[in-house]
C-alpha positions in Angstrom: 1.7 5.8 -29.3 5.0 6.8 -29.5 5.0 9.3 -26.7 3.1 6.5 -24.5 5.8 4.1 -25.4 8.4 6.7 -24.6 7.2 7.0 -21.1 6.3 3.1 -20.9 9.9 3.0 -20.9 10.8 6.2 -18.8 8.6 4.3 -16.0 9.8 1.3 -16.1 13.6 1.6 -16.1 12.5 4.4 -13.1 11.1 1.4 -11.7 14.3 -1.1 -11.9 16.8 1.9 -11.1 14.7 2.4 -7.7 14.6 -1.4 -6.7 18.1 -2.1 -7.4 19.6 1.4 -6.0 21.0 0.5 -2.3 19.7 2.5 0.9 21.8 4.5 2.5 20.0 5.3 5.4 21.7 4.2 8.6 20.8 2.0 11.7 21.9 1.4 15.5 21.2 -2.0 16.6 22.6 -2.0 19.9 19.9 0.6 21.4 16.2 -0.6 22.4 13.8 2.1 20.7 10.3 2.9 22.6 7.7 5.2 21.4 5.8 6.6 24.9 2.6 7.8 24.8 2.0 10.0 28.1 -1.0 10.8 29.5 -1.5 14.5 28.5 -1.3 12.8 24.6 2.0 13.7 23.9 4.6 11.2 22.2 8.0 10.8 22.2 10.3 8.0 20.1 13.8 7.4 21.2 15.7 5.4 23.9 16.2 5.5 27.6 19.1 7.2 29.3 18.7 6.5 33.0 15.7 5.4 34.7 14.8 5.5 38.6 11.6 5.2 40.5 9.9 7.8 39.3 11.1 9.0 36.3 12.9 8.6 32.9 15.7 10.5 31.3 14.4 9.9 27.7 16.9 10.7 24.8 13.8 11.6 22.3 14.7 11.9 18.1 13.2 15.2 18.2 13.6 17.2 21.5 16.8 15.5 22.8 17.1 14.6 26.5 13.7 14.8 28.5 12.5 13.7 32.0 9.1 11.8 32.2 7.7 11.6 35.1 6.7 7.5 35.3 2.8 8.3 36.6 2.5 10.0 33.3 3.2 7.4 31.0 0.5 5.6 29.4 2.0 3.3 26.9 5.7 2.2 26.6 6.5 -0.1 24.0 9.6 -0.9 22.0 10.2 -0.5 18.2 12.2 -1.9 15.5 15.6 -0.4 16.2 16.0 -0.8 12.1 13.6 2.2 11.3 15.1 5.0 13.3 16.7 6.5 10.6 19.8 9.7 10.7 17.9 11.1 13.5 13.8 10.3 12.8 12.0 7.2 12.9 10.3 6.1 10.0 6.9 4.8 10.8 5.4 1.5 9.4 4.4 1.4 5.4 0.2 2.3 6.4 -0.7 0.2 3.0 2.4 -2.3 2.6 -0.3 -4.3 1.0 -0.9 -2.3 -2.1 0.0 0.0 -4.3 -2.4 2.6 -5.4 -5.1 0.0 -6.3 -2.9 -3.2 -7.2 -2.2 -5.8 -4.8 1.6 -7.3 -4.0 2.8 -10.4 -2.6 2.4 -9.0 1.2 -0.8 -9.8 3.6 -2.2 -8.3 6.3 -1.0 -10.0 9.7 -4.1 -11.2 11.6 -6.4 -9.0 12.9 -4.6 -6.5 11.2 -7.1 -4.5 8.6 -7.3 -1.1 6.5 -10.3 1.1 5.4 -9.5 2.6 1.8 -11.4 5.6 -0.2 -10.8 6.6 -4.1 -11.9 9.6 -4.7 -14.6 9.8 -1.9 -17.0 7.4 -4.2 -15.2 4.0 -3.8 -14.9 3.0 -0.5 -13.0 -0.8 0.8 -11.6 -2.6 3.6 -9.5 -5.5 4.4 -8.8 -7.7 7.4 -6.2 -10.1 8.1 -8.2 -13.2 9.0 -4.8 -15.1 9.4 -1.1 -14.0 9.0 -1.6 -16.1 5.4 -5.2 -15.0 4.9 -7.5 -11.5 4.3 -10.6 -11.1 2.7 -12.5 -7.3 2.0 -15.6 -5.9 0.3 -15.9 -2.9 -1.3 -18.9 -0.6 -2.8 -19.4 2.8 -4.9 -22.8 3.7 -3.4 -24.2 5.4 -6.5 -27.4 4.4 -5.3 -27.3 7.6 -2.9 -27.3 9.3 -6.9 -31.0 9.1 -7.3 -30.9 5.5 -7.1 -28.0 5.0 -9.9 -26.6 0.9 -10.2 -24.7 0.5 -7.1 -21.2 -1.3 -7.8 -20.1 -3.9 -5.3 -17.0 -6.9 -4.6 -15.8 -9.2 -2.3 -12.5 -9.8 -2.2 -9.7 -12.8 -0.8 -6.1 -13.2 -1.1 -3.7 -15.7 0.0 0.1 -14.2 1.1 3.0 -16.3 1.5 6.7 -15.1 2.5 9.2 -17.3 0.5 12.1 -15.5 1.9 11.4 -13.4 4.9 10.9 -9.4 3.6 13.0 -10.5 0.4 10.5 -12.3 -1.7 6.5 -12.8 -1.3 3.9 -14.8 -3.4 -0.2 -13.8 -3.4 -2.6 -15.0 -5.0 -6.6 -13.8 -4.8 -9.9 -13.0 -6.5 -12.3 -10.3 -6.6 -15.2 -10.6 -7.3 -18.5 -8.3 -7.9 -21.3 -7.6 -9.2 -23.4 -4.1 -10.1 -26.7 -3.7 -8.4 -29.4 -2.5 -10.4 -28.2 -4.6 -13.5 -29.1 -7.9 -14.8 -26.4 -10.6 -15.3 -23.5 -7.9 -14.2 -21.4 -10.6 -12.2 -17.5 -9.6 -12.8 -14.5 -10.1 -11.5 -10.5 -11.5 -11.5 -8.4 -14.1 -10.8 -4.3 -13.4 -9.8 -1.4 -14.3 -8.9 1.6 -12.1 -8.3 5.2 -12.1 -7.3 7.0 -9.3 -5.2 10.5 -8.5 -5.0 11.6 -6.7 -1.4 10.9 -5.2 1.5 7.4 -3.5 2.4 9.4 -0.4 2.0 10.8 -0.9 -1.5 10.0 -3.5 -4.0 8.9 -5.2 -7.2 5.7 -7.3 -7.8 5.3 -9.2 -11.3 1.4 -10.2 -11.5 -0.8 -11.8 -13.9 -4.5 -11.5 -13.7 -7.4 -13.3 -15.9 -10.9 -11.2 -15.9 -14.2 -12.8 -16.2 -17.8 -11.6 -16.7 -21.1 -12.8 -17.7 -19.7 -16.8 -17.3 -16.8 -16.1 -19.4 -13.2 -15.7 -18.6 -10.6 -13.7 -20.8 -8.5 -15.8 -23.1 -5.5 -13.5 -22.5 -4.3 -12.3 -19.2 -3.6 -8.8 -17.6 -0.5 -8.6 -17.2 0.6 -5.6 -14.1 4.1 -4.1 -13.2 4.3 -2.4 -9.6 7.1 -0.4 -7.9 7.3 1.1 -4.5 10.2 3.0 -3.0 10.5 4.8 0.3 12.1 8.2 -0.1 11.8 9.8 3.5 10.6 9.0 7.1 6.8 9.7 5.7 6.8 9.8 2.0 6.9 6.8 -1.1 7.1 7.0 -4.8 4.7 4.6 -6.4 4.3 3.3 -9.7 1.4 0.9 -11.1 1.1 -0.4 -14.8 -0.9 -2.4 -16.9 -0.6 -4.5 -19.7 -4.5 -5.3 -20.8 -5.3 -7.6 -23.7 -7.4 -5.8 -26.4 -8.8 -8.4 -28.9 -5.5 -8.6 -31.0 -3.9 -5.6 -29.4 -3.0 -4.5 -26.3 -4.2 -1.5 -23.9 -1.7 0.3 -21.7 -2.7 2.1 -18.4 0.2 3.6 -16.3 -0.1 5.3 -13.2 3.1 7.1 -11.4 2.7 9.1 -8.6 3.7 9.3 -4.5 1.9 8.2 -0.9 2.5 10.9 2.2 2.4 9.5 5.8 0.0 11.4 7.8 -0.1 10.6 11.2 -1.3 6.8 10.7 -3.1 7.4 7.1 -1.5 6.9 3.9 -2.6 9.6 1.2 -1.6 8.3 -2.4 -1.8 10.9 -5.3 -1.1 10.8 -9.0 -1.6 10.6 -12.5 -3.2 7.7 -14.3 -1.8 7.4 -18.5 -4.2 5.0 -20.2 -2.9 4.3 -23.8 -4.6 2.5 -26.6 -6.9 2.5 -29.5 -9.5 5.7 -30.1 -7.1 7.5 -27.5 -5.3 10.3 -29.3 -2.3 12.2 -27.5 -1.1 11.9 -23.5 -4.2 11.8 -21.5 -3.5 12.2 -18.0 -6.2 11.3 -15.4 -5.7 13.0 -11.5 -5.4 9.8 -8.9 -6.3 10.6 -5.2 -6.8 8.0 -2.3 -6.3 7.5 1.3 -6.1 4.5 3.7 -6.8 4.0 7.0 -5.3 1.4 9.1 -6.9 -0.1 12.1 -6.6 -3.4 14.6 -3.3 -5.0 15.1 -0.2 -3.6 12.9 3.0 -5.0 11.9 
């Protein structure tokens, strides 16, 4: 346990220095950004130069100063001059909502939703039902595995901004059951806490699990960092603090999520820690997600 506790703290205080570390990354408020989407597919993100009836002198991130001809525009629409960034323009967090499986204290805008698979078996979504409100289902379809017991859960969470991108409260359930097996209801109660922006934060959560009628006496107890490092890439960290009888489990996962084009890939290594485990066992992590519908 030793070598777990070592990294335990390792994570953690990788965690803290992250958060609390200030952004350096630079911003000009006084220009409107547009992304353009043209006709031929192309798109170009950066700000208008001159303009006249039929075309624009575009000043794109990438390319510099272009002229689009106005009839081959298809979309125009202006961004949040905050996320153009020493030249590039970082795209919005694809799952500001999680971490690798752990929820924070953001939601999902209305109509706003995600598709989510873990290692090609486990397969979710999510929909913003309000700005406040989302509820998902998930399923691992092991019943394509000649007929195996077929996980499933429904899910619902409750988001609300205390501060505006400073500090957010959640609070939600999931709940399941496993086809194919008697009296296999399960599921969990939380509430959690997150500290900063969708880009970079904190989140604090407890959790209470419950199965078969019963709930846990002791709660889960879950410690989640985010950071943005680059235009398309995060470092992510997810822990957890799981009562064991009289002891108490550890499972720590630390790993990154890649922006590409409007998915979010999320790899890692998952560290689980307690009794009959002997040594560092590290598990590979691998999941993508999928936005769709409105986004922030």
């Amino acid at each position: 346990m030793k070598n777990y506790r070592l990294l335990l703290v390792c994570n953690l205080a990788f965690v803290l220095i992250l958060v609390i570390t200030p952004c350096s990354a630079q911003h000009n408020n006084e220009q409107v950004i547009y992304k353009i989407q043209t006709k031929d597919g192309n798109g170009y993100t950066g700000y208008m130069a001159s303009s006249d009836s039929l075309k624009l002198l575009f000043h794109d991130v990438k390319l510099g100063e272009i002229a689009i001809p106005k009839s081959e525009i298809s979309t125009m629409a202006p961004l949040d001059a905050k996320q153009l960034k020493k030249g590039k323009y970082w795209t919005g967090n694809p799952q500001s909502t999680r971490y690798f499986f752990s929820p924070d204290g953001y939601g999902l805008s209305k109509g706003e939703g995600y598709y989510q698979n873990l290692w090609v078996l486990a397969n979710s979504f999510a929909v913003g039902l309000t700005d406040y409100l989302s509820i998902g289902a998930g399923a691992i379809p092991l019943f394509l595995i000649a007929g195996a017991p077929t996980p499933a859960w429904l899910t619902a969470k409750i988001s609300i901004p205390v501060v505006k991108n400073k500090v957010n409260l959640g609070a939600g359930i999931l709940t399941g059951t496993v086809f194919g097996v008697e009296k296999s209801g399960f599921g969990i109660f939380y509430g959690i806490s997150t500290f900063g922006s969708r880009d970079r934060n904190i989140s604090l959560g407890l959790g209470y699990g419950f199965s078969g009628g019963s709930v846990s006496n002791a709660p889960m107890i879950n410690v989640n960092g985010m950071y943005r490092i680059g235009a398309r890439s995060y470092l992510l960290t997810e822990n957890y603090f799981l009562p064991d009888g009289s002891n108490t489990s550890l499972m720590m996962m630390l790993g990154a999520r890649q922006i590409i084009k409007d998915a979010g890939l999320d790899y890692g290594l998952v560290f689980p820690a307690g009794s009959g485990i002997n040594g560092v066992v590290a598990i590979p992590w691998l999941g993508i997600t999928i936005p769709f519908g409105k986004r922030l």
